[in-house]
C-alpha angles and dihedrals in degrees: 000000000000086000091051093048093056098050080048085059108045105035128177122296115226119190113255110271105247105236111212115235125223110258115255113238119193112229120254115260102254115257120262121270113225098219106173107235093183096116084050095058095038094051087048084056094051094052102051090043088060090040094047093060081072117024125052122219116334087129096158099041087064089051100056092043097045081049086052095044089049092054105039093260129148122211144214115224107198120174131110131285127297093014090117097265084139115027084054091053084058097042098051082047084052090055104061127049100249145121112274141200136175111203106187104208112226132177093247085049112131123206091233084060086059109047087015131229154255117277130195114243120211104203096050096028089226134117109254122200111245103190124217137244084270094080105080132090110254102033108197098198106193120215097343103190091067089086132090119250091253087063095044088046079059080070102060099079097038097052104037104031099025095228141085126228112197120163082000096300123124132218135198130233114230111235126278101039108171120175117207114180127178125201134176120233097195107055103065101169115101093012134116118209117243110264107236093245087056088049094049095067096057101106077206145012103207117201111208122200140196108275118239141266097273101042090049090064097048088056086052090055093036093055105025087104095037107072098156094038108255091152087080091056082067098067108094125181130280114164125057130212088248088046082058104049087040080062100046086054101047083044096061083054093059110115119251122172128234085241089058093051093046090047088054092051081055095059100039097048087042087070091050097060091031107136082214099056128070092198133019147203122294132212092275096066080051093065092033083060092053101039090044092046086052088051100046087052090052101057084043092065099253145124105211136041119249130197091269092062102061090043093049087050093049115090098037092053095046107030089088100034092059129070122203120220111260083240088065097034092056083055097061098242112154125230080230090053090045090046092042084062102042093061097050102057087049113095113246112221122245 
């Protein structure tokens, strides 16, 4: 009986039934939609026609600002001085029937002179809101980096998050908001470098250079009868805020494939484990390569990214997100150059 109960006790082990598991199948990329991108490309046109009665060359300039204007992007204009930063920024606000306003940045400039301020009013002895240069549509920031990092600061919310809190109110931003700021990389004195988390939300920095030869001497034949400038008042717009936020949408529509996507996460973790930078790109430059590539395919008249694209997009949306080592700074190695070889020891796909 003794013997019985034991073998009750202990009985046989038996090794665990392998229960088969269901294949994973991975799900099928979604099929294209064919969005028609036509009146972006089209509106694009229209722009750079108006701007181009005035300003000779920066093509590529007017790309990358018409693609940030088309994603709800702001940009960073750098170059020296007299080479049109500025003079394009008003332009591109001429062009569209919006509401515009130039803040010019200034080392006594307060936050409250930027995103305004409340005010006592003396009729209803309560404290009204009086809102800053900021609230407008097309915002031309000059020379950006001559103001204190308190004043800068005034910028995160705005840019990022398109409202204002002030006394613990928030205000909404009207549609479209679109930041352009200059600043000038030559003159150093009196001026305060931009904070990374400033520069991060710059969709693009934008590095301007001297025209050549031959477009210098087409500025000189186009204005040697306008000395006071009477050839911008002939720019006349063309693009509506509803025209702007049909495009965006048409924009998020645009095909990319899962290769592409994929191709961009290389890059920009590339810059994160690079030996020559001492810090690298975030999330955030991930979604400002694929938004950027969908736009540039939109004014180009296409559907879909291609690899181009996202090349072409690359180093204006990166050059400011990305810091060199001081090794390689002292050495005189460009982020261009950094960024340059980055991309080509990344497979294209195909």
């Amino acid at each position: 009986m003794m013997e019985s109960m034991s073998e009750n006790e202990f009985p046989e082990q038996h090794e665990p039934i392998e229960v088969p598991q269901p294949e994973v199948v991975p799900e099928p990329e979604p099929e294209p939609e064919h969005v028609d991108v036509l009146p972006v490309m089209e509106r694009a046109e229209r722009v750079r026609k108006e701007i181009s009665q005035v300003i000779v060359g920066q093509d590529a300039m007017l790309d990358m600002m018409l693609v940030a204007l088309f994603t709800g992007g702001h940009v960073l204009l750098e170059g020296v001085p007299g080479i049109a930063k500025t003079l394009s920024a008003k332009l591109l606000a001429r062009s569209i029937s919006a509401a515009f306003s130039r803040i010019q940045f200034t080392p006594d400039l307060m936050p409250a002179d930027v995103v305004g301020t409340p005010v006592y009013n003396m009729k209803t002895s309560e404290f009204d809101f009086k809102q800053g240069p900021i609230f407008s549509n097309i915002v031309l920031i000059d020379e950006i980096n001559r103001a204190p990092a308190k004043t800068q600061a005034a910028l995160f919310e705005v840019m990022e998050e398109f409202q204002v809190t002030v006394d613990s109110v928030t205000y909404r931003m009207d549609r479209p908001f679109f930041v352009m700021a200059t600043q000038n990389p030559i003159e150093q004195e009196g001026t305060y470098k931009l904070p990374e988390a400033q520069l991060d939300r710059f969709l693009f920095k934008i590095i301007l250079d001297y025209p050549s030869l031959e477009e210098e001497k087409i500025i000189l034949r186009r204005f040697r009868n306008d000395f006071h400038g009477a050839l911008r008042e002939t720019v006349m717009p063309v693009v509506t805020p509803e025209d702007i936020a049909d495009s965006q949408r048409r924009i998020e529509q645009v095909y990319i494939r899962e290769e592409l996507l994929d191709y961009i996460a290389a890059i920009v973790h590339n810059t994160r484990q690079n030996a020559d930078l001492f810090l690298g790109a975030s999330p955030r430059a991930s979604l400002a390569l694929m938004k950027s590539a969908k736009a540039l395919a939109a004014i180009q008249g296409r559907n879909f990214v291609t690899p181009d694209d996202i090349r072409y997009v690359v180093f204006p949306v990166l050059n400011h997100r990305v810091i060199l080592t001081p090794e390689r700074d002292m050495e005189g190695v460009t982020t261009r150059e950094v960024l340059d070889e980055i991309v080509k020891k990344i497979e294209v796909p195909r």
